[in-house]
N, C-alpha and C positions, 0 to 999 in steps of 0.2 A: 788497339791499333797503334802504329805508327805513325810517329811524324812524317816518314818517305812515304807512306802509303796512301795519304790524302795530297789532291789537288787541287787550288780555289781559281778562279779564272772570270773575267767579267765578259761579256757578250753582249753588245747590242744592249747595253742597260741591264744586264739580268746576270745576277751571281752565280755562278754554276761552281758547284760541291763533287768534286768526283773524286771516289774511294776503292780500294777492294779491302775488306776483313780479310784475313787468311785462316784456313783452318789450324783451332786452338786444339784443344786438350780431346783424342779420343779414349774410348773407352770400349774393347771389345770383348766377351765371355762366350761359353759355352751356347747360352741361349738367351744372352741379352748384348746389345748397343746402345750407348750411348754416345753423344756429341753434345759437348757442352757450350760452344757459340756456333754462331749461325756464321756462315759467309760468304765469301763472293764477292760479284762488282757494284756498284751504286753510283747512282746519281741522283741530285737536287739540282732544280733551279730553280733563285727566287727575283721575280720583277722588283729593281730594285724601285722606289719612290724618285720624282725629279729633286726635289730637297736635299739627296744623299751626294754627297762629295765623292765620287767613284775612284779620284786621283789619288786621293787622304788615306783610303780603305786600308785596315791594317787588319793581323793574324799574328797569335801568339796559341804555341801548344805547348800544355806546360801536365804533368801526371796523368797525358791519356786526356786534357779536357784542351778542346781548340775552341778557342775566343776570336770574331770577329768585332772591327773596330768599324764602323761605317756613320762616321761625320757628317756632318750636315752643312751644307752651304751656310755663306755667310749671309745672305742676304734672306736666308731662308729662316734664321733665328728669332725669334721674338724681341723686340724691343718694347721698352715705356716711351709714352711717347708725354710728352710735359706739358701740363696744361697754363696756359698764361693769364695772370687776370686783365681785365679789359680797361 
């Protein structure tokens, strides 16, 4: 796939993934077919957690592999919390 071919979109807290594959490599003979990927349209969506930073959200597509970046609030991160003696 394509970079132009995918599209990421936030809704209502919920990540939505929408793509089409296009048709790759056929292959057709006397009395065989082949089609070596599959294609068409698609969708995902994933509830994102209250924790995630939806503003921050990043995307990078780099040899065919798309990386999402979804941060997490600030106040959502674990801290130590320092014990005092008495």
């Amino acid at each position: 796939m394509e970079q132009e071919d995918v599209d990421i979109s936030i809704e209502n807290n919920t990540l939505v993934l929408r793509g089409e594959r296009k048709r790759k490599m056929e292959f057709a003979e006397k009395d065989a077919y082949r089609l070596e990927r599959t294609f068409g349209a698609f969708t995902r969506s994933f509830t994102l957690p209250r924790t995630v930073d939806s503003a921050r959200i990043s995307a990078s597509y780099k040899n065919g592999m798309l990386e999402l970046t979804l941060p997490k609030l600030e106040q959502a991160k674990q801290r130590k919390i320092e014990i005092k003696a008495a």
